[in-house]
N, C-alpha and C positions, 0 to 999 in steps of 0.2 A: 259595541266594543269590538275587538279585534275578534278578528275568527266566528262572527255571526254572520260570513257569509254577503256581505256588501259589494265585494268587487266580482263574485261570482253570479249578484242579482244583478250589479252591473253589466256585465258581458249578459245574461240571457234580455236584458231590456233590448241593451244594441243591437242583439240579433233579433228580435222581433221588431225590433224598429225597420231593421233592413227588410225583413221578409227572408232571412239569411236559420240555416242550422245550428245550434249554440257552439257545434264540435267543429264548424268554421271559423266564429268568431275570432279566436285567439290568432287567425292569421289572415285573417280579410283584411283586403289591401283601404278598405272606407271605415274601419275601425281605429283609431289613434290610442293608446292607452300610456298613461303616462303613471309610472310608481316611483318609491324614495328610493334613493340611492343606498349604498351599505349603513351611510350615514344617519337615514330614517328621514332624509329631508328631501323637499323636491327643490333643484334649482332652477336660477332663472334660466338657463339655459335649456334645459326641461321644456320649459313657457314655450320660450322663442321656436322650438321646433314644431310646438302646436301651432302655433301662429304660422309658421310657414306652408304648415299642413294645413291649412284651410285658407291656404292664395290657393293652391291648388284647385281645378276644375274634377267636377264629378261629373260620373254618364249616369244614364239613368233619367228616367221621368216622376221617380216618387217623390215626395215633399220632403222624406227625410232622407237625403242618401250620404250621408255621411254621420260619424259619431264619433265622440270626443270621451274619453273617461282619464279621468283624474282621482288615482285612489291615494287613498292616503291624505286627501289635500290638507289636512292640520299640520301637513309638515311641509308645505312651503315656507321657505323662508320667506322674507316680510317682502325682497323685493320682485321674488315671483310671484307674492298673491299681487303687488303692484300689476305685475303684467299680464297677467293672469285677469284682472281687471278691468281691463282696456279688449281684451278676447268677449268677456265676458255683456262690456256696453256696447259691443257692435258686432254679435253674433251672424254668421251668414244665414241666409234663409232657410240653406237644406241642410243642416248643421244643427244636433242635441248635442249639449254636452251633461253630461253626468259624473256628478262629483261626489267618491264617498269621503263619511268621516266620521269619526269616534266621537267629538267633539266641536259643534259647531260653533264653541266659544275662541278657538283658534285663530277661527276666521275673521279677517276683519270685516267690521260692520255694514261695509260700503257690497261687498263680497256678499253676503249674508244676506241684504237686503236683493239681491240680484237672484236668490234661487230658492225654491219652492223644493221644501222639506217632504219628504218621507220617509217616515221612520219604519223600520224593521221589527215586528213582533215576531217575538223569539217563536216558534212552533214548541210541544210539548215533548219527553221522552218518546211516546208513541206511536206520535207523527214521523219525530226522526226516524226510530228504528224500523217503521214500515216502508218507507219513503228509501231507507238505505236497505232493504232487506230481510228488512228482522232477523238475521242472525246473530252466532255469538260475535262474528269480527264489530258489527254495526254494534251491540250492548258495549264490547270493550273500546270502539271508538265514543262510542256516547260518552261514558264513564272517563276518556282520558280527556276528551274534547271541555267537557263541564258542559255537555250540550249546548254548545258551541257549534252550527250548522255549517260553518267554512271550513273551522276547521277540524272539523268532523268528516268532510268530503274529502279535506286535502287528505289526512290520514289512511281511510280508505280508499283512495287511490294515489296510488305511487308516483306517478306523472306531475302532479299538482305543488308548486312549492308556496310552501302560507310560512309567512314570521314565528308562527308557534308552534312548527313542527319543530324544528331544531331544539326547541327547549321540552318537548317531550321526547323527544330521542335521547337528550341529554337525564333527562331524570332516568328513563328506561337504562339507560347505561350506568346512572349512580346506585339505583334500587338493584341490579347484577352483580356489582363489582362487590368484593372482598372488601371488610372493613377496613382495614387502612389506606386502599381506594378511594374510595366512598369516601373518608376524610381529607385525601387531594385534590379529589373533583370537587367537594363542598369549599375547600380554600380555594380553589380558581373559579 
């Protein structure tokens, strides 16, 4: 589900794929990383810039020096999994691509039968809270995250923007506010 952390095990795959630091990742120039728009959806346009991203030539002698990730991918619309499809049956040689999703019923079939599942097991309370620290921030991020390991990270640290932060900053601001507040923000 959302906030277990997918797009974050995506970015540390890519960078041991490259031989690359995970704290480069988010701006190596052989990293592509494509998310949904305000919308929640990826468009084809989206696609088309992957696709142009891998005419492109890499340097390098590794077998993988390039990496694709596609988070979100249940929100492509129908006709960027089309082209997203076409990426997918004629992948370059030095080229993974890695695609998360919440739901791999999203995907069309065609899509689906093209990529090789791993799924995510949750880690326990005590993995997280040792893993982030074991402090009190790490307990109240556990507790607000639902141990939730994405977005448990995003939370404790500031930098990191996850789709479920907003809506705990949002409760955090309804659970503050004065009752007739708290009845405005609940009707919006």
């Amino acid at each position: 589900p959302d906030g277990a952390g997918k797009g974050l095990t995506a970015q540390y795959v890519a960078a041991a794929l490259l031989g690359i630091d995970i704290a480069d990742a988010g701006s190596h120039q052989f990293i592509y990383s494509v998310q949904p728009e305000d919308t929640g959806t990826i468009s084809i346009d989206a696609i088309r810039e992957l696709q142009k991203a891998v005419k492109l030539s890499t340097t390098g002698a590794g077998t993988v020096r390039r990496v694709l990730i596609v988070e979100h991918a249940d929100g492509m619309t129908l006709e960027a999994q089309n082209a997203f499809l076409k990426l997918l049956e004629e992948p370059p040689t030095d080229t993974v691509i890695i695609v998360t999703v919440a739901n791999t019923q999203h995907l069309l079939p065609t899509i689906r039968s093209r990529l090789q599942v791993i799924e995510l097991i949750m880690p326990d309370k005590e993995e997280l809270t040792n893993y982030f620290g074991n402090s009190s921030d790490a307990a109240k991020a556990y507790s607000l995250s639902g141990g939730m390991p994405g977005l448990m990270h995003a939370l404790l640290d500031d930098t990191i923007e996850h789709p479920l932060t907003k809506a705990v900053e949002s409760a955090k601001e309804l659970l503050s506010s004065p009752l007739t507040d708290r009845l405005m923000l609940a009707a919006e």
